[in-house]
LUMROSE-484056 format. One record per residue (C-alpha): y, x, z. Coordinates in steps of 0.2 Angstrom, whole numbers, plus 5000, padded with zeros to 4 digits. Example, Ala and Ser with C-alpha at 12.3 -4.5 7.8 and 13.67 -1.06 7.14 Angstrom:
! residues 2
497850625039499550685036
This chain:
! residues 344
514550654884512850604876511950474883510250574881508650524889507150624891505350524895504250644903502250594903502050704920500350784922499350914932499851074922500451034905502050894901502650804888504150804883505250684872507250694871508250534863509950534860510150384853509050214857507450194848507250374842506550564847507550694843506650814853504950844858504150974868502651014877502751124893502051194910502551174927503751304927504551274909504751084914505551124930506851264919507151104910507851024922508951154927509551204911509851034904511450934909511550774917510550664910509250504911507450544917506150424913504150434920502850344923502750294941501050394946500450524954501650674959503050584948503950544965503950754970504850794953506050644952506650724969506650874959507550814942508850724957509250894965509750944947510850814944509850704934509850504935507950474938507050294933505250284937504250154926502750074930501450114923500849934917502449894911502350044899500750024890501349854880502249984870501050094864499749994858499150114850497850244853498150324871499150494870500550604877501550574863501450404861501650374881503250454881503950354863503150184877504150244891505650254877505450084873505150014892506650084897507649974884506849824889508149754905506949644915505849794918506249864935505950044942505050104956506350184969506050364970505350394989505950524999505050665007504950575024504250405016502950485010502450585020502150425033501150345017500050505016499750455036499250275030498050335015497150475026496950345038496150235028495250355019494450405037494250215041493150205024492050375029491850305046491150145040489950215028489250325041488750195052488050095040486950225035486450275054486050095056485050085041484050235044483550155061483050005055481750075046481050135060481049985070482750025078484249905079485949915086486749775094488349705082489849825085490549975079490750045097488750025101488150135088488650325094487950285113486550215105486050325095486450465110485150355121483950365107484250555105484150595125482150485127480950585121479850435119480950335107480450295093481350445083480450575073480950755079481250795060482750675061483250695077484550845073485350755057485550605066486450705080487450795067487850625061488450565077489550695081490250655066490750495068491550555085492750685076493150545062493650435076494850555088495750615068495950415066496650405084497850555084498350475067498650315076499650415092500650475078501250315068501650235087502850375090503650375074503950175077504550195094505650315085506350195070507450045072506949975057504949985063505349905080506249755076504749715063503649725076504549565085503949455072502149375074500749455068501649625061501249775072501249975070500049965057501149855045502949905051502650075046501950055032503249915025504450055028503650185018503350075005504749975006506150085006507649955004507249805008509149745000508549774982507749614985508749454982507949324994506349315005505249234991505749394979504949504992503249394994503249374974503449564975501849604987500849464977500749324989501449214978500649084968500449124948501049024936500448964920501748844914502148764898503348624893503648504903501648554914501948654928500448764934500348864949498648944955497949044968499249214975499649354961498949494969500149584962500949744969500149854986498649784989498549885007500349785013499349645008497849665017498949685033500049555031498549445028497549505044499149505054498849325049497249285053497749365071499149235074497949115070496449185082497949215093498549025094496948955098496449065115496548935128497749075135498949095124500849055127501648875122501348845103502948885093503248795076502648935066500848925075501148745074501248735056499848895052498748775062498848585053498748685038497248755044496448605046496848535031496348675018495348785030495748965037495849075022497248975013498048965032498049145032498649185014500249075018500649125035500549295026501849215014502849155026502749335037503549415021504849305021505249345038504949525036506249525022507649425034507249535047507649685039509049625030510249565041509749685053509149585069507449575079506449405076506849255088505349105087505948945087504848815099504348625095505548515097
């Protein structure tokens, strides 16, 4: 049988299509609709399916799976070295060609329905997050210019702004007073949507082993479990803890020559959103381990706070963040919930 690969630039309506039977040359080339690309995939035998790792590329790689097709997903950074020419379908797909032959680039694993369904959970709520935030900003600037302002908190501003709305007297002019209340009740709907969305993700952790034995380890919650598993997938494609860290950019680059060795400030490669979780979950241990109330330091606190002392609070949190990957990665792996170990 014919090692044939087809690279597929996948778009809205319109694909293109390029077919290689042998390395480093097209033999085919089309450019179809939905429907003609998904009779493709039907029609064609087994073969290797490449795309870009974008947007709906994980909804047809289940589809070109279902078909019998073997499925790599490239990312998208990795392929634009080779096209350097201008940007086209064309020359997208010849690029994906070419990244496919290149052995130390490695695919995205195709998500199933269920993973991605629990990310779409995580971006709504963070889109909802974001609308929330800009409304209150504005309501609290709009105040402000007339004299108005709210006490620090999220939480103050709706009953505030209720108060305000309720005293005829205040300082509100009756042209604003019925956007303001429009405004206000809109916040309130933003937040019951971001709590239901929150009831939701602490049902499905209960649900998932995987969630609940991440959520031993310090710092990681239902926030960050969930969303390590959606994103994640399997963790065992992942050779050691430091693999995993490197792959959520909280390693160190590097820019080494000779016999000089440099290593700056974290990557920041890979999902920024894990990132910022980790990275507050840190900051939390840390807030956590200085509360005159807070349990007997273990030597994971210990450590996060010398080293806050001596480089100062964001460095802290960036390595505990390190070192909480790491940990995510052995917990996961060898299948067992996280056990802290005291100071000796």
């Amino acid at each position: 049988m014919k090692n044939t690969t087809i690279a597929v630039d996948v778009a809205k309506l319109v694909f293109e299509v390029a077919v290689s039977d042998t390395p480093g040359q097209v033999h085919e080339r089309h450019r179809l609709s939905r429907a003609r690309f998904q009779r493709l995939l039907a029609e064609r035998p087994p073969a290797t399916v490449l795309m870009e790792a974008c947007g709906s590329a994980h909804h047809w790689a289940r589809t070109a799976q279902a078909h019998g097709h073997r499925v790599v997903l490239v990312p998208p950074h990795v392929v634009r070295p080779y096209a350097p020419r201008n940007k086209t379908d064309r020359i997208d797909t010849k690029g994906l060609l070419e990244a496919f032959r290149n052995e130390d680039v490695r695919p995205v694993p195709v998500k199933s329905i269920s993973q991605q369904a629990l990310v779409a959970l995580h971006r709504l709520r963070t889109t909802w997050l974001a609308t929330r935030t800009a409304r209150l900003n504005t309501v609290r600037g709009l105040l402000r210019e007339f004299g108005v302002l709210l006490p620090t908190g999220a939480h103050h501003v709706v009953p505030h702004v209720q108060m305000l709305l309720g005293d005829a007297d205040s300082a509100l002019p009756g042209l604003l007073r019925p956007a303001l209340a429009e405004a206000a009740q809109e916040i309130r709907e933003i937040e019951t949507r971001i709590r239901a969305v929150d009831r939701q993700l602490e049902h499905l952790a209960r649900e998932h082993l995987v969630a609940t034995q991440l959520q031993t380890i310090p710092g990681i919650g239902v926030l960050t479990a969930t969303a390590l598993v959606a994103t994640v997938g399997d963790v065992a494609r992942f050779a050691s803890g430091r693999h995993f860290a490197s792959y959520l950019g909280l390693t160190p680059r590097e820019h080494s020559s000779a016999l000089r060795r440099r290593l700056g400030a974290i990557s920041k490669r890979g999902d920024p959103y894990l990132r910022m979780l980790l990275i507050h979950g840190a900051r939390s241990v840390l807030s956590h381990a200085k509360l005159k109330t807070a349990p007997p330091l273990d030597r994971l606190r210990t450590w996060a706070l010398q080293l806050e002392r001596r480089r100062g609070p964001n460095r802290a949190a960036v390595a505990l963040a390190n070192k909480l990957a790491r940990m995510v990665w052995a917990v996961w792996r060898h299948d067992t919930a996280y056990v802290g170990t005291s100071v000796v």
